[in-house]
Structures are given as C-alpha cells and as structure tokens.
C-alpha positions in Angstrom: -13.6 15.1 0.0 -14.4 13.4 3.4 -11.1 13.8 5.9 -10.9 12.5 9.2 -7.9 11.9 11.6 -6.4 8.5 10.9 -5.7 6.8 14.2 -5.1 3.3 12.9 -4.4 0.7 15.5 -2.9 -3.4 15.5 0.4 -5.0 15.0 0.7 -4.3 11.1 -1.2 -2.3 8.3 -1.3 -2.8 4.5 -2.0 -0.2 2.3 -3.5 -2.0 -0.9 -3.9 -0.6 -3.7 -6.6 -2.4 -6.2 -5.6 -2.2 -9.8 -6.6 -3.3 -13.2 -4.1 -4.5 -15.4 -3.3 -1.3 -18.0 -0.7 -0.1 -19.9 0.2 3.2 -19.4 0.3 5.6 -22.7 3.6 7.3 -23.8 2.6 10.7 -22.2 0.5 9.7 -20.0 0.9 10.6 -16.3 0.4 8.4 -13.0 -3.0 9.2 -10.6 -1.1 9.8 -7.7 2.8 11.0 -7.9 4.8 10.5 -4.8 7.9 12.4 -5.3 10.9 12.8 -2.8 8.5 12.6 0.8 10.1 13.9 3.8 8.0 14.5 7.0 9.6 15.8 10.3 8.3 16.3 13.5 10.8 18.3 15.7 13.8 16.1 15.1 12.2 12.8 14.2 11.7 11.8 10.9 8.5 10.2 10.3 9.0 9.6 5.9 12.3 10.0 4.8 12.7 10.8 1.1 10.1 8.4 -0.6 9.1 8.3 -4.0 6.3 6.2 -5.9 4.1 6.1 -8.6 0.0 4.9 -8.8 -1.3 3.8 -12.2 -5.0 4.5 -13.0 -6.3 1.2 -11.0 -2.9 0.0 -10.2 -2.6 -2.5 -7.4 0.4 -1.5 -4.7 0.4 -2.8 -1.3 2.0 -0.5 1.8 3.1 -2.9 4.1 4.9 -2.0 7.3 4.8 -2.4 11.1 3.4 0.5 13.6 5.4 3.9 13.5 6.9 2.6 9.8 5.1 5.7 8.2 2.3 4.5 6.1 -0.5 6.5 7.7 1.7 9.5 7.8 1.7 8.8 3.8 -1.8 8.5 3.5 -2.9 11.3 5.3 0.0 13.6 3.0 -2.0 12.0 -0.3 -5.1 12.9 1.5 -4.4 16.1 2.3 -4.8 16.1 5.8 -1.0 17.1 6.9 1.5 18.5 4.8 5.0 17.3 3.6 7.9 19.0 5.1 9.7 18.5 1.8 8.6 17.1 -2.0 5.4 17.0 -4.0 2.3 14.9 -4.3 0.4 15.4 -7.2 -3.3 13.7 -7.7 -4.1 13.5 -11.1 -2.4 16.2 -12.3 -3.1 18.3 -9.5 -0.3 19.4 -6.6 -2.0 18.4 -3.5 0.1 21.6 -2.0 -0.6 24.1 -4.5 -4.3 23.0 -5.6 -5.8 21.0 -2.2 -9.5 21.8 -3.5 -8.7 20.4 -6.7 -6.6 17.4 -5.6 -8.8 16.4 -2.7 -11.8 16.4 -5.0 -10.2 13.9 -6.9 -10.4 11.7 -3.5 -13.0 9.7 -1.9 -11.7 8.7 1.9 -13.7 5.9 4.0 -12.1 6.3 7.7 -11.5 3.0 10.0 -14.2 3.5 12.4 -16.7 4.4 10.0 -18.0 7.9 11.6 -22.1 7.8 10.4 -24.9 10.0 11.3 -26.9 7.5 13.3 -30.3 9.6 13.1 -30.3 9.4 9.3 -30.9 7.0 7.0 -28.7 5.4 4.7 -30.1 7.7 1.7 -30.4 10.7 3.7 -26.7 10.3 5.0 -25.4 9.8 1.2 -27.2 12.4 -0.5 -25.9 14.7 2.7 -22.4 13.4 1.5 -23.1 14.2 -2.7 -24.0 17.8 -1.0 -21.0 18.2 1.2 -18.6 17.2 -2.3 -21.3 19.9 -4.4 -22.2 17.3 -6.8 -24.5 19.3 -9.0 -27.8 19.2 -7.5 -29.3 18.1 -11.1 -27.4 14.9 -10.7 -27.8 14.3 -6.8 -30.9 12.3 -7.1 -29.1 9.8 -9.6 -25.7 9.5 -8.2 -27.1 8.9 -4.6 -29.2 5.9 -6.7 -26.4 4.7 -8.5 -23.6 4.2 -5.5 -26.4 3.0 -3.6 -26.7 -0.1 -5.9 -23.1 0.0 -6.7 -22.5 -0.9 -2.9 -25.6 -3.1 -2.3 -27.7 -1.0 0.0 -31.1 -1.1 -1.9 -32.7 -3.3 0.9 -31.7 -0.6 4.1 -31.5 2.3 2.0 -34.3 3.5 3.7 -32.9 2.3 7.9 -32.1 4.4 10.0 -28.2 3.9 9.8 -28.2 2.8 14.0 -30.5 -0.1 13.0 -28.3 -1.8 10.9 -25.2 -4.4 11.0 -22.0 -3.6 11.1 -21.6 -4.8 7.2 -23.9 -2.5 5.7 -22.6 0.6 8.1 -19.3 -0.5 6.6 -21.0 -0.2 2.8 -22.7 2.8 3.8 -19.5 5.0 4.7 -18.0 3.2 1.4 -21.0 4.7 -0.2 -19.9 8.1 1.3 -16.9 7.7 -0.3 -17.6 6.9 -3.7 -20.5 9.1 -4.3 -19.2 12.0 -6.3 -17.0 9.4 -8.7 -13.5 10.3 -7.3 -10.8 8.7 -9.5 -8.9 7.8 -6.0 -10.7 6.0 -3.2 -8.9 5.4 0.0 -10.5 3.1 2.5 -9.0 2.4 6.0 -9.4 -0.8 7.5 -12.7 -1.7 5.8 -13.0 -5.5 6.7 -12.4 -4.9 10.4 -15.2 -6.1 13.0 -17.0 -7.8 10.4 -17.7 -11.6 10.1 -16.7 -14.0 7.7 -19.6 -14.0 5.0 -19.3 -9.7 5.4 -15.8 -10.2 4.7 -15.9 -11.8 1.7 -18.9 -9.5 0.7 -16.7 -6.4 1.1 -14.1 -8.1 -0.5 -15.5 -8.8 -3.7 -17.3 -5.3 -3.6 -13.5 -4.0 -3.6 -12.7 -5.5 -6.5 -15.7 -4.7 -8.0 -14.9 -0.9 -7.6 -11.6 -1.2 -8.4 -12.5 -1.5 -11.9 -13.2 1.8 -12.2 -11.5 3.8 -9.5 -7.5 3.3 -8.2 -8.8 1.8 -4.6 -5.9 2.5 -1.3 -7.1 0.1 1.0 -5.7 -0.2 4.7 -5.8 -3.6 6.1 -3.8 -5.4 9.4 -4.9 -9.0 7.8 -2.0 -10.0 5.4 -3.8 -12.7 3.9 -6.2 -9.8 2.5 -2.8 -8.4 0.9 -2.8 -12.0 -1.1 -5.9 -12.3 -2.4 -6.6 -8.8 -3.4 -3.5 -6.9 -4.4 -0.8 -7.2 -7.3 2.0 -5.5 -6.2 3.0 -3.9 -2.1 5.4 -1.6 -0.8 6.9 -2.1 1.8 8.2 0.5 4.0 9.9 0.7 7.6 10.9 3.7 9.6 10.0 6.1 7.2 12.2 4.2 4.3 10.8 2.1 1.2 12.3 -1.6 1.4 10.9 -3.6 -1.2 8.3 -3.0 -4.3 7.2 -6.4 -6.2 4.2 -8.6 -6.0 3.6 -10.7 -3.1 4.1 -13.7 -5.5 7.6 -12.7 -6.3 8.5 -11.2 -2.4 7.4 -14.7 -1.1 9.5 -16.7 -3.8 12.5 -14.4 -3.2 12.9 -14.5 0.6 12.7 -18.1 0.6 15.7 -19.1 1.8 15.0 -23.3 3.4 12.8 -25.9 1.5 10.1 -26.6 4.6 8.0 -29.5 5.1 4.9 -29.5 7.2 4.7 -33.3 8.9 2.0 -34.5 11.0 3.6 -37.6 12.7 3.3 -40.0 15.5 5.8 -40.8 17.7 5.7 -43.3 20.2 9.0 -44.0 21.6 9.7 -39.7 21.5 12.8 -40.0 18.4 11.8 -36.7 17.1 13.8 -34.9 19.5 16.7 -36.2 17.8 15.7 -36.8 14.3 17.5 -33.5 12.6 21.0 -35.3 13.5 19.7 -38.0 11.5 18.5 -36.0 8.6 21.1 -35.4 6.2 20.8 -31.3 4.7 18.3 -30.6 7.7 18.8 -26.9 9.1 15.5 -26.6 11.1 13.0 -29.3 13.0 10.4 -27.7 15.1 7.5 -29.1 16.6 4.5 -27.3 15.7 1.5 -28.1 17.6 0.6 -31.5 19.9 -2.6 -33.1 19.4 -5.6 -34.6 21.5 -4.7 -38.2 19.7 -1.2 -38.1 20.2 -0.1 -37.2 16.6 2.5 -34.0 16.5 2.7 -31.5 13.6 6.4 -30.4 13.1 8.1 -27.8 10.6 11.3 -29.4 9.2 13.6 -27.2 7.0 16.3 -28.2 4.5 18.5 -25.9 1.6 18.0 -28.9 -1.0 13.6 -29.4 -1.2 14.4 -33.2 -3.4 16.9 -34.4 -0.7 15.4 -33.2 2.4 12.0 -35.4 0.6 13.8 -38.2 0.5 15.3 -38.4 3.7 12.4 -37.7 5.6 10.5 -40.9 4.1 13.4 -42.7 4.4 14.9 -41.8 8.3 11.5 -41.2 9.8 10.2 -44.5 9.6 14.0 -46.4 10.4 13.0 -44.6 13.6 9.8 -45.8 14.4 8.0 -42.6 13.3 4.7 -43.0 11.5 3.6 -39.8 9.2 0.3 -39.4 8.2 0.6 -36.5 6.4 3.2 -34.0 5.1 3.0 -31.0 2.7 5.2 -28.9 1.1 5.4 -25.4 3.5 4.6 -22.1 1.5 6.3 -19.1 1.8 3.5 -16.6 2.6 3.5 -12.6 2.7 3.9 -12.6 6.0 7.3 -14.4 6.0 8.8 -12.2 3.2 7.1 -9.4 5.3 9.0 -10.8 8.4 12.2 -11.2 6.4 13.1 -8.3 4.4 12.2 -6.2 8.3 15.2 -8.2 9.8 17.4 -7.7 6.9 16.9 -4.1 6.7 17.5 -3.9 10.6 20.4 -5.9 10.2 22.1 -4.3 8.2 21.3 -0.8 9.8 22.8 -2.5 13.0 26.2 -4.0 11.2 26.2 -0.2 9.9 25.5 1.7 12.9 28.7 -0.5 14.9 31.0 0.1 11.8 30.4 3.6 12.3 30.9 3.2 16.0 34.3 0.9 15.3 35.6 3.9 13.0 34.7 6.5 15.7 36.8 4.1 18.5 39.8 4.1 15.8 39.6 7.8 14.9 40.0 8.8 18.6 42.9 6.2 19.5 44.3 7.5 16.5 44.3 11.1 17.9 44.8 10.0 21.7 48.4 8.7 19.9 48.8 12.1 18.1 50.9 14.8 19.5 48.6 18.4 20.8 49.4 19.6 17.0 49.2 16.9 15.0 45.7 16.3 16.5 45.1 19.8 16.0 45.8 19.4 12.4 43.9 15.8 11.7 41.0 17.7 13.7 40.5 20.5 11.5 41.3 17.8 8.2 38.0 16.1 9.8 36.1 19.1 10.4 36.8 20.2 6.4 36.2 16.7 4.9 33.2 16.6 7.3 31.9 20.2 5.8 32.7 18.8 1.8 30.7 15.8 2.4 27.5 18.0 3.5 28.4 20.2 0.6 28.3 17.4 -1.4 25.1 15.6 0.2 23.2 19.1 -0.1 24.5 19.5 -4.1 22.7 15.8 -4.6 19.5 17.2 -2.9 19.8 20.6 -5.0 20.0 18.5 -8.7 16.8 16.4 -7.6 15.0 19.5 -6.7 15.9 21.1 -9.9 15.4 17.8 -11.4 12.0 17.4 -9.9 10.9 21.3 -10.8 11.9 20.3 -14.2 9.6 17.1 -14.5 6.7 19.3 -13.3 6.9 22.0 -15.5 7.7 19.3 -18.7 4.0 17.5 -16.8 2.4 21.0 -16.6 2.8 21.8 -20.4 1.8 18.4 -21.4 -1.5 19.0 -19.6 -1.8 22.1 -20.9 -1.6 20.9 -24.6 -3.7 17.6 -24.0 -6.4 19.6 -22.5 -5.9 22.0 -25.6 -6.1 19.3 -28.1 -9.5 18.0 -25.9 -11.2 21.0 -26.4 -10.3 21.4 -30.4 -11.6 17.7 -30.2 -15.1 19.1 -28.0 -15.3 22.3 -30.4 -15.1 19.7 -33.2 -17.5 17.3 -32.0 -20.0 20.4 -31.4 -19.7 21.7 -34.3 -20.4 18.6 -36.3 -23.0 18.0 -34.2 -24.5 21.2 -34.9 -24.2 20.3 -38.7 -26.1 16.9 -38.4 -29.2 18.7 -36.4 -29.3 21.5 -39.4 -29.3 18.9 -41.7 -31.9 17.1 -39.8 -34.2 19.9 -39.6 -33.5 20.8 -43.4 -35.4 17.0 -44.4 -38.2 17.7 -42.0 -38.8 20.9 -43.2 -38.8 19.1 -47.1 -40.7 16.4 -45.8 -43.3 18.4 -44.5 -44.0 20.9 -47.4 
C-alpha cells in the first residue's frame, strides 16, 4: 500500500464513500469496521469514541469542518497513525495486529498527487505493482489493465512532467488501484482540475466504485450530492448525523423559501415582510445591472407564503419575473446540524457552570462542618460516577473482544468451508481430465 502524510487543506472536507447497492449476507462481515475510535494527543482529543461500519462498495460521506477529525480517521484506516484506543479491522484483518495484511487490502491516492516526473506513466505504474509485490507473472497485465481502466492508453508512454493535470490525477489513481485493493482511498482527487476533467474523474469514480469500496476526500459539497448515498458527519472528534444527503437536507428544513427575482421601482421591498402574512425571513440576494433584485423570502407554511407573495407583491407595485421554490442543499443541513450540535454543547456547558455557581453558594451558606461533610459527599458521588463511567467502558471492551473473537471463528470456518469447496473443485476437476484422456487414448487405438 502507498501512504503518505495527509495535509488536507480548505474550509470543509467530505469523505465519500462510493457504493453499490448490496445486501449484506447473514454472516457476512463489513470491509472496514470502525469500532469505539479514540485518538489523543497530550490532552486533546482529536476522535472521541466513534464507531462505523463500510459495506463492500457502500457509499458514506464524512463531512466535517477543519480540526473535526476526519483525516485523523483516515490516516487510522490507513494505517499511517495508530488509535489510542479501539480497533479497525479491514476486511477481516485488525489494522493493529496485522498492518501488512490490512494495508494490502488498501489502495491510497494522496491530494497532491506525489509522481515521479522522470518516468513515464507505464514505468511509474508498473514501479507501483512492484512496490505492492504483485507477482511478477501478472505485472505485465495488471499494469495494462488499470491503465485502460483509468484511460491513460494515449500518454501511457509521456513522461508523467509532460502531461495535464487530469491525467497526472489518473495516473496516481492508477497507482492506487493497481494491485486490485478491495478499499481505495483517494484525497481530494477533483482538485486543480477543470470542468470537463472534473466530470471525467467523476464518472471514472463511479466507474470503480463498482468493484472496489471507493473513500473519497472532497471540499466541494455539491460532489457529496451527486456521487454519494449516504455521509457522516462528524465534528470535534464526535459523529453527528448518518443518513443520505436526500434525507439530511429534507430533515433540517425548517422555513419553506422562495427565490424571487423582482423589480422594484418605488423601493417597497424593504418593507414587504410586514406585509406578508407567515413570512419569517426576506433577504435581498443579489442586485443586478438592469435594476431587477433577486431576494430569499422564507415562510413555516410553503402553500400560504405562495399565495401571499403573488398576491401582496404586486398591491405594492412589485413586478416578479421569476420565482422558484428554494432547495434545501447539503450544505444547509451541513450548516445546520454544526450549530445545533454547538448549541446544545453551549446550553450544556452554562448549565454545568449555573450548577457549579449554586453548589458553591450552597457551601459559602454552610457552616465549616457541614461544608466539610457535603465536600466529601461530592468528592464520593464524584468517585462513583467515574466508577460507573469506567464500568460502561469495561462491558464495551469486553463486548467488543467478544464480537471479535465470535468474527474470528466465523472466518476461520468460512475459509475452512472454501478450501473443502477448492479441494472439491480440484478433485473433480482432476476426474474430468482422467476421463478426458481415457477417450483419447480409446479414440486413438
């Protein structure tokens, strides 16, 4: 597997993951198994206790802002740091206790696509298919096949500093892929490129993710729409929300919005939301060159807030020329479910605070030993509910160590009922070419 240091920069990253629509077997075990994360630094915490599963070609989306912990994830499913606490298996493999085997199962394209600019396209994949010991029978043919796989039969032969930006994109992808890992993570693959190269990169995604589970890192939401099923989204080191972006945007949608473009002559917009009846929100948008201006007005009820804008605007001497329904997009429930979450950590934090006021004017009040006495109640109650928080974390561990080693023997007896299968197989096999040879041998006397 290909690792490199993720130093992902912009205001947001997506993680997508591409996935094909598949029911998983009774039995059957995700790709990748994200169980109970924690990573520390010193004191901080970078991932705080998240768990997720990845489907053979499931589609999830990590969204988050900067510092919300998504490349600390992907560089733990990677390989490249460890966790401080919990387990990552890739396909059955603990990236922990088996990092050759687990990272093998990984093909990683980094953001700034790091190429050897003296070599060629071919040279550098086949120098790839060597560094992953692809058997050097097979070389020849899987350099050819992820070659046409990612379109680069016309500059296979370039040297990689002679070509666009597009194809150096396809080539790292190509140093990805070759090898067939199950899991293919690629950072920030669309970025620098222009729109046609977009689109082509795009569509080779889902091409590949036919076959492979793709984890794709992308800062363009709109990406997150059109390619995956289902995101995660995470911030500061805490999972928020997991659905599709079809159901996140319908969900945070609080206000039926309206998108008008309107003229107005005599300026009556300014006080047109008085005049709405059920209006929460009029904002003007954007002003144009011919005097039209596109506004943004919100209501709770979508049929009322219809009719009173054809009805009020024009009463007021306010021509529309256009208006549209406003769609929630990703980027609002995005927006959204951020504010909540930091809302209610806020509303949390100054309870706490307003509980930590009372509990010292309480003992302020308190003679020296009654406050000696409520001081050591707290200190006691304080000590039961670590007790208690620790006893929690014990029964998932054990919990956890149980799921594994109830995984482990299910491998173990899948893999023994594949080679009974193989040994089967072979040995009719063997039985078909005996009887083969027995008619020639007829034949020919």
């Amino acid at each position: 597997m290909w690792i490199f240091c993720d130093n992902c920069c912009g205001n947001w990253i997506i993680v997508i993951i591409l996935r094909k629509k598949i029911v998983r077997m009774r039995g059957e075990k995700a790709v990748i198994e994200v169980k109970n994360i924690t990573k520390r630094y010193g004191g901080f915490v970078a991932v705080d206790d998240i768990s997720f599963e990845i489907d053979d070609n499931e589609v999830v989306g990590f969204l988050g802002p900067n510092g919300a912990g998504k490349s600390t994830t992907m560089n733990m499913i990677t390989g490249y740091i460890e966790p401080t606490k919990g387990k990552i298996i890739v396909n059955g493999y603990d990236i922990s206790k088996s990092p050759i085997k687990a990272k093998k199962q990984i093909g990683y394209m980094p953001e700034n696509v790091p190429l050897y600019n003296d070599l060629t396209v071919k040279e550098f994949v086949k120098y790839m298919a060597e560094l992953k010991e692809v058997n050097k029978k097979e070389i020849k043919d899987e350099v050819e096949k992820v070659i046409v796989e990612t379109g680069l039969q016309s500059v296979e032969n370039k040297l990689i500093k002679n070509i666009s930006r597009g194809y150096k994109q396809r080539t790292s992808m190509a140093g990805a892929l070759v090898g067939n890992p199950k899991v293919l993570i690629l950072d920030e693959p669309t970025v620098g490129l222009d729109p046609k190269q977009i689109t082509e990169i795009r569509k080779l995604i889902k091409d590949l993710g036919k076959n492979h589970t793709v984890i794709l890192s992308s800062h363009i939401l709109s990406e997150v729409s059109q390619i995956c099923e289902k995101v995660i989204i995470i911030n500061k080191g805490k999972i928020l929300a997991v659905d599709t972006p079809e159901n996140l945007e319908n969900e945070t949608k609080s206000d039926s919005s309206f998108m008008l473009c309107v003229e107005d002559k005599e300026k009556n917009m300014k006080n047109i939301k008085n005049k709405i009846k059920g209006a929460t929100e009029v904002e003007l948008l954007t002003q144009h060159e011919d005097g039209t201006e596109r506004y943004l007005i919100s209501g709770k009820n979508e049929e009322e807030i219809r009719k009173q804008i054809i009805e009020v605007l024009p009463k007021n001497k306010i021509t529309i020329f256009e208006m549209i329904k406003s769609r929630n997009t990703l980027e609002d429930a995005f927006l959204k479910i951020i504010k909540d979450k930091e809302m209610q950590v806020d509303i949390a934090n100054i309870k706490a605070e307003e509980r930590k006021n009372q509990r010292k004017k309480e003992l302020e009040s308190m003679t020296p030993e009654e406050r000696k006495l409520a001081i050591k109640s707290d200190k006691k109650k304080a000590k039961e509910e670590r007790e208690e928080s620790f006893n929690k974390e014990w029964e998932k561990e054990k919990a956890i160590q149980k799921a594994e080693k109830e995984h482990k023997k299910e491998l173990k007896e899948k893999r023994k009922s594949e080679k009974a299968e193989e040994k089967k197989l072979k040995k009719e096999r063997k039985e078909k070419q005996k009887q083969i040879k027995a008619k020639e041998k007829g034949g020919n006397k």
